[in-house]
C-alpha positions in Angstrom: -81.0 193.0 -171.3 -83.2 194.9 -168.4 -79.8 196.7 -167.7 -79.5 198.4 -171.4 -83.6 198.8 -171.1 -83.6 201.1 -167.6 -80.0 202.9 -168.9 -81.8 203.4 -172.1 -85.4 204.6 -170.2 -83.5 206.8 -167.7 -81.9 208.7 -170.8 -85.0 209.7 -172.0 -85.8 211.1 -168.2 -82.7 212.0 -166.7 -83.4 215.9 -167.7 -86.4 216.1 -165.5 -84.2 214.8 -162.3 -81.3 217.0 -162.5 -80.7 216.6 -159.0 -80.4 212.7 -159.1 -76.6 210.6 -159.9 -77.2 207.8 -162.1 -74.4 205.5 -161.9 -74.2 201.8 -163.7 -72.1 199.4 -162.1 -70.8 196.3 -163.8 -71.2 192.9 -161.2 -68.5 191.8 -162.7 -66.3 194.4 -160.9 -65.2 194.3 -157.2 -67.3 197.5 -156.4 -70.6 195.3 -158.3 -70.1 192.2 -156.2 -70.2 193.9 -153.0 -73.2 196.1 -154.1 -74.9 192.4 -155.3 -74.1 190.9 -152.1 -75.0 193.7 -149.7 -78.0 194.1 -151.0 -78.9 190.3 -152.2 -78.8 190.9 -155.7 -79.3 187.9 -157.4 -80.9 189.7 -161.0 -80.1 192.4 -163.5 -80.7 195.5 -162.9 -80.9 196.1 -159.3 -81.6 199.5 -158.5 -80.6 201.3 -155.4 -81.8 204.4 -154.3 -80.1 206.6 -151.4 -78.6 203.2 -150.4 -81.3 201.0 -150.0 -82.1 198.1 -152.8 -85.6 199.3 -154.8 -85.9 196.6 -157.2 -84.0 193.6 -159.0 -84.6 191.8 -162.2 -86.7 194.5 -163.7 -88.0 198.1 -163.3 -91.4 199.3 -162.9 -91.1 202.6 -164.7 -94.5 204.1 -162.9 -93.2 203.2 -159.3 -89.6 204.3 -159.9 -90.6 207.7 -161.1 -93.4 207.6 -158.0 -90.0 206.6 -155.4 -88.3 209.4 -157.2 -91.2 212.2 -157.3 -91.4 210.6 -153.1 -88.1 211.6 -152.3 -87.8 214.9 -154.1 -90.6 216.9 -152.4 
């Protein structure tokens, strides 16, 4: 469920972060379970950012746009 919630919230942003690749990755593919256990994922979603894990299990919407507005400037 938190994954269709952030797809659903970065739809409604994506426009103001043309420079930033979304891509949603299925743990139930081979390229998903190595992304979950690299990075410890044990809950939906977990969000990476410039290869590093930012969250799991939820998304703060005010810090992920902070982390974004952080790395753009």
């Amino acid at each position: 469920m938190h994954c269709k919630e952030f797809a659903a919230f970065w739809e409604t942003i994506q426009g103001e972060w043309p420079n930033v690749e979304f891509e949603e990755v299925s743990v139930v593919t081979t390229k998903g379970q190595e992304l979950a256990q690299k990075h410890m994922i044990f809950a939906s979603p977990g969000i990476i950012i410039n290869g590093e894990l930012f969250s799991t299990g939820g998304v703060d919407k005010k810090k992920f746009l902070e982390k974004l507005k952080e790395l753009t400037q």
